[in-house]
C-alpha positions in Angstrom: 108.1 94.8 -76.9 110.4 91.9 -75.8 112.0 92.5 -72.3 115.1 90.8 -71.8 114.7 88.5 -68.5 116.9 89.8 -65.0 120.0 87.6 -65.0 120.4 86.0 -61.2 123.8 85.5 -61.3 126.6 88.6 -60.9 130.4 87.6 -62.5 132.9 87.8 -60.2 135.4 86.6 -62.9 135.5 85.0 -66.2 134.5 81.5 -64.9 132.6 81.8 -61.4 129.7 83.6 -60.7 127.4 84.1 -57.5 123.8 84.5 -57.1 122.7 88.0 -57.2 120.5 87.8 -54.4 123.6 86.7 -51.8 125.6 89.4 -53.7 123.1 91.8 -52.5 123.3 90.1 -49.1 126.8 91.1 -48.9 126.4 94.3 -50.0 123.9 95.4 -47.5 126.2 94.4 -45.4 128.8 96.0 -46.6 126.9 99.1 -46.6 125.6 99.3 -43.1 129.2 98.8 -42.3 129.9 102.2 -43.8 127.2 103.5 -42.6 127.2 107.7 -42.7 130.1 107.4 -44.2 130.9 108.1 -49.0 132.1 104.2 -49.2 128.6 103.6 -49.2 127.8 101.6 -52.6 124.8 102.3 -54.6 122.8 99.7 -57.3 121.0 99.5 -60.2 119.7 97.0 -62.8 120.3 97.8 -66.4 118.9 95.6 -68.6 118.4 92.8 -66.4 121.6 93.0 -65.2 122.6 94.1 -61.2 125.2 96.8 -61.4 127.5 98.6 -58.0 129.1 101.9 -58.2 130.9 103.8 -55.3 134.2 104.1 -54.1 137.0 101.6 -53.8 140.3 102.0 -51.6 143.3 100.9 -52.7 146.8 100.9 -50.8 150.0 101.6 -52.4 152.6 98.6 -52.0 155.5 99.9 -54.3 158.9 98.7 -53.9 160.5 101.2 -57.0 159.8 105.0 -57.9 157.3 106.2 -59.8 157.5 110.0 -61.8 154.6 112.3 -62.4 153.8 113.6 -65.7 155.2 116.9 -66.0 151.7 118.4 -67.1 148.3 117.8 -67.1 146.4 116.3 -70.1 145.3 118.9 -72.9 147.5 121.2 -71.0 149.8 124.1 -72.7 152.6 126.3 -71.0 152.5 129.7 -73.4 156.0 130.8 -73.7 156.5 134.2 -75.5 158.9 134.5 -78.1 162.9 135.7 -77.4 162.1 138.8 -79.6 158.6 139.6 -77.8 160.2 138.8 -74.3 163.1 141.5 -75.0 160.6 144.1 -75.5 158.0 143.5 -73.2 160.4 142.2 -70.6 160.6 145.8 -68.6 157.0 146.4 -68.7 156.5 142.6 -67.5 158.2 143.0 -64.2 156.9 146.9 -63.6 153.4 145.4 -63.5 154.4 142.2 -61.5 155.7 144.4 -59.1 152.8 146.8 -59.0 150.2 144.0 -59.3 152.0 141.3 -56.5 149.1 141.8 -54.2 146.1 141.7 -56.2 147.6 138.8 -58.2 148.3 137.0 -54.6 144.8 137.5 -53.8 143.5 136.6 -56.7 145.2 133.5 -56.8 144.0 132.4 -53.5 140.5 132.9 -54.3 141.1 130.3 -57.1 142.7 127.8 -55.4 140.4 128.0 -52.4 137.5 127.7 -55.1 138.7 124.9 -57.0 140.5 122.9 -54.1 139.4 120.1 -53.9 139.0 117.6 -50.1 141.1 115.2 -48.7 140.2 111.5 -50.1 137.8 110.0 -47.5 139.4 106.7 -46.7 137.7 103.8 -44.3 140.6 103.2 -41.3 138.6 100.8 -39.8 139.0 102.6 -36.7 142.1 103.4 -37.0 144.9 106.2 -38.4 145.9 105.3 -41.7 148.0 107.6 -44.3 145.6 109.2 -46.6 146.0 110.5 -50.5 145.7 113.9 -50.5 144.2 115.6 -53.7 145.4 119.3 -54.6 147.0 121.3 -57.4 150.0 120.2 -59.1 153.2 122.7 -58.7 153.0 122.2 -63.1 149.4 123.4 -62.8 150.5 126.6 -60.8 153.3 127.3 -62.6 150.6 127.5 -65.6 148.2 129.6 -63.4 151.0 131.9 -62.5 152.4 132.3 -66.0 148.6 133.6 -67.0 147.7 135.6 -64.5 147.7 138.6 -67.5 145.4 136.6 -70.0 142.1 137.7 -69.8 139.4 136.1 -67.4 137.7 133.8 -69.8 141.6 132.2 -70.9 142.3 131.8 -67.6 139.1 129.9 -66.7 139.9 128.0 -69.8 143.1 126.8 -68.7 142.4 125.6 -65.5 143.4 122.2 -64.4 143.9 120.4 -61.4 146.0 117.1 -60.3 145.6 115.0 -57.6 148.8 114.5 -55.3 150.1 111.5 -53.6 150.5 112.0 -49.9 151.0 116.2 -50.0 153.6 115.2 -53.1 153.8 118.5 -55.5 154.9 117.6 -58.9 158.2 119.0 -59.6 161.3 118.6 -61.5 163.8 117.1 -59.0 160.6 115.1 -56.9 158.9 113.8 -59.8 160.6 110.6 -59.3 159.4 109.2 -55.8 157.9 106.0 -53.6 154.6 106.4 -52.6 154.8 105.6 -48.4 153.9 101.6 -48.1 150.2 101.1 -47.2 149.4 104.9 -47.7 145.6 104.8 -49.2 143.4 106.3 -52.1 140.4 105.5 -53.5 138.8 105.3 -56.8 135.3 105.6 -58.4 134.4 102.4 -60.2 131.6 100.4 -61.1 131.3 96.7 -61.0 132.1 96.2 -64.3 135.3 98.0 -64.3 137.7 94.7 -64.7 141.0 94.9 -62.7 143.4 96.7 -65.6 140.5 98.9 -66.0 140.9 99.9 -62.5 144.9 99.9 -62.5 144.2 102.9 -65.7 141.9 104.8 -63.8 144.0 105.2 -60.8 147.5 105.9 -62.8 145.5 108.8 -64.4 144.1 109.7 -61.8 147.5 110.7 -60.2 149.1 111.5 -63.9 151.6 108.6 -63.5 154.2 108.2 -66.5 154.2 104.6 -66.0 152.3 102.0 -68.3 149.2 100.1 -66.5 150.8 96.6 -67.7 153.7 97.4 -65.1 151.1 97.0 -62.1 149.4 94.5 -60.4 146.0 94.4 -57.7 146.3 92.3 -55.1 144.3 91.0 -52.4 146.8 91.1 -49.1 145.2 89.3 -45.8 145.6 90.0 -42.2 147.1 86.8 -42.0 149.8 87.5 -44.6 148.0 85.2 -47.3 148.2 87.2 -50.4 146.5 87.1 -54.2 147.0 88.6 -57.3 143.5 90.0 -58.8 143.2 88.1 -62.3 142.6 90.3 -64.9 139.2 88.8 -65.6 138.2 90.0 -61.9 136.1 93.0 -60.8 137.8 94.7 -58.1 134.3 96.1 -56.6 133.0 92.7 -56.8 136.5 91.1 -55.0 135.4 94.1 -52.5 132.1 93.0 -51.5 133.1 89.5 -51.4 135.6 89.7 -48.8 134.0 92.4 -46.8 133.8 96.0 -46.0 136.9 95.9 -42.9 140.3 96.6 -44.3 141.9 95.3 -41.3 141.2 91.8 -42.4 141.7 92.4 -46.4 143.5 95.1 -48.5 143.4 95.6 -52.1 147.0 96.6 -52.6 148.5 98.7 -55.7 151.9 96.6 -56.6 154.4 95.7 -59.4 153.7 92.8 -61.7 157.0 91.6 -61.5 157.9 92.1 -58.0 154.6 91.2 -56.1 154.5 87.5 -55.3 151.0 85.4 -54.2 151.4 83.9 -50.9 149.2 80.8 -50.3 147.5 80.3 -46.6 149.8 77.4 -45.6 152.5 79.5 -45.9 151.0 82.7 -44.8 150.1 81.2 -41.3 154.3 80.7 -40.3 155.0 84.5 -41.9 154.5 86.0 -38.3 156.0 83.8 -35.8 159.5 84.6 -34.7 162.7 83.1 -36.3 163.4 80.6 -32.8 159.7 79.5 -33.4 160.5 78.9 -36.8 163.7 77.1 -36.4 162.1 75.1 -33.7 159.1 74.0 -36.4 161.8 73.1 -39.3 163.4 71.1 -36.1 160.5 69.4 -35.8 159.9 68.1 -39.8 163.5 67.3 -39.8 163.0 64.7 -36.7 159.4 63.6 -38.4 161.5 63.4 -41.8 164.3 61.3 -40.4 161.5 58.9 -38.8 159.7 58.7 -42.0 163.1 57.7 -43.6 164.0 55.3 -41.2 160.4 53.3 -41.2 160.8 52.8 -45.1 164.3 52.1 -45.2 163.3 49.1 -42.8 160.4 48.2 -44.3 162.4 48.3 -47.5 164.8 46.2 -46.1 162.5 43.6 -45.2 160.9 43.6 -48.5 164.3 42.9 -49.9 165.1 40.1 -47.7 161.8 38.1 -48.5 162.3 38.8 -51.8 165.9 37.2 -52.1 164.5 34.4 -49.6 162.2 33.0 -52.4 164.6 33.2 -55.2 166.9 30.6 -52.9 164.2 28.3 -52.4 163.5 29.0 -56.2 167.4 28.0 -57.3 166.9 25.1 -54.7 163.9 23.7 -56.7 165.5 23.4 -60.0 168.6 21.8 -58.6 166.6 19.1 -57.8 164.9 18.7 -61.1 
């Protein structure tokens, strides 16, 4: 049998790659960064080829609402029928009354069993607003409505959403801004290319909105910011630039909205407004000079130039 040879180059996009052995490099890095900690990436080879798996954090960098889908996926609300509910409506509210408290219970037990942790996000030693993951108020309302199915119905309709900051679905909040710079993570692999990654977090949160309405980008300390192409592998763009967030972010934003900001510009973005009047002072005096030297030098050209055509016209008189 014919194995196929390991490849030592790892893409980072559709027209660079990087040796696999200083991709590893990185990544051990990267992971004794995080050491003891779940942002610690694993690797394998299959078929010859180096693949990394864990968790990514991305920040949310919205500027407009977003809205929650109303329910979960594969998800049906059983509503009785007018007739049915006439008749059954008396009995209904005898045995919620009687039942209340052993419902209440039982619906704690459930949602202690099935809740799920708080995302584990990397602050760099520092606070930074986390994603919390929880039941949906939709999901609840679906629980609630079922409480007098039997067990094995109930177990079969059990779904959980993730939340975005504490944010419950419901019908007059569905429609909010997640808080700027607020962080959740995703499991990928690096293969996942970057509107793979945008699809897998909008479902993970249930977002109504289309993944071609977002953008990844890569937003510096220093201000400088990129847009990850969609030939890029987020995990990869990850590794590359390091495991501290306090010197690079990948950053959730919209496509038409976000805007790249190259290093020469991002270097001026934090100095104060006299600083930066006093640096466009400054070009306009070195622009003025500049002005003036060719307009002399210009000048002179000109007057050598209109020198030799008189001795020129002088010539032929004389002929």
């Amino acid at each position: 049998m014919e194995h196929s040879q390991p490849n030592p180059y790892v893409k980072v996009n559709s027209s660079k790659c990087i040796l696999k052995s200083e991709l590893l490099s990185l990544l051990k890095t990267y992971n004794c960064y995080h050491e003891g900690k779940s942002f610690q990436l694993r690797h394998r080879e299959e078929e010859g080829e180096l693949i990394i798996e864990g968790l990514l954090n991305i920040s949310w960098g919205l500027k407009r609402p977003i809205r929650l889908q109303m329910q979960d996926d594969n998800e049906r609300i059983w509503l009785p029928s007018s007739g049915q509910w006439k008749a059954d409506q008396s009995g209904f509210l005898n045995r919620c009354e009687s039942k209340d408290r052993v419902m209440e219970s039982n619906n704690n037990a459930v949602n202690s069993a099935i809740s799920l942790k708080p995302d584990i996000t990397d602050s760099c030693e520092e606070e930074i607003p986390q994603l919390m993951r929880t039941k949906s108020d939709a999901s609840f309302m679906v629980q609630r409505r079922t409480n007098s199915r039997s067990s094995g119905e109930v177990q079969k309709i059990k779904r959980h959403r993730f939340s975005i900051n504490g944010h419950f679905y419901n019908h007059k909040t569905s429609v909010f801004t997640p808080a700027y710079g607020s962080i959740t993570n995703v499991r990928v692999n690096s293969t996942m290319t970057t509107p793979q990654v945008l699809s897998l977090l909008l479902n993970k949160f249930k977002v109504e909105s289309s993944p071609h309405e977002f953008a990844l980008y890569l937003v510096h300390e220093s201000g400088e910011r990129s847009k990850l192409k969609d030939t890029e592998y987020p995990l990869i763009c990850r590794i590359l630039h390091g495991p501290c967030e306090k010197i690079a972010k990948i950053f959730l934003m919209e496509a038409d909205l976000g805007e790249e900001v190259p290093y020469d510009v991002a270097q001026y973005i934090k100095f104060e407004m006299p600083v930066l009047d006093s640096f466009v002072e400054k070009l306009k005096e070195e622009e003025e000079r500049e002005i003036s030297k060719l307009t002399l030098r210009f000048s002179v050209l000109r007057l050598m130039i209109q020198q030799h055509l008189e001795k020129l016209v002088d010539i032929e008189d004389h002929v």
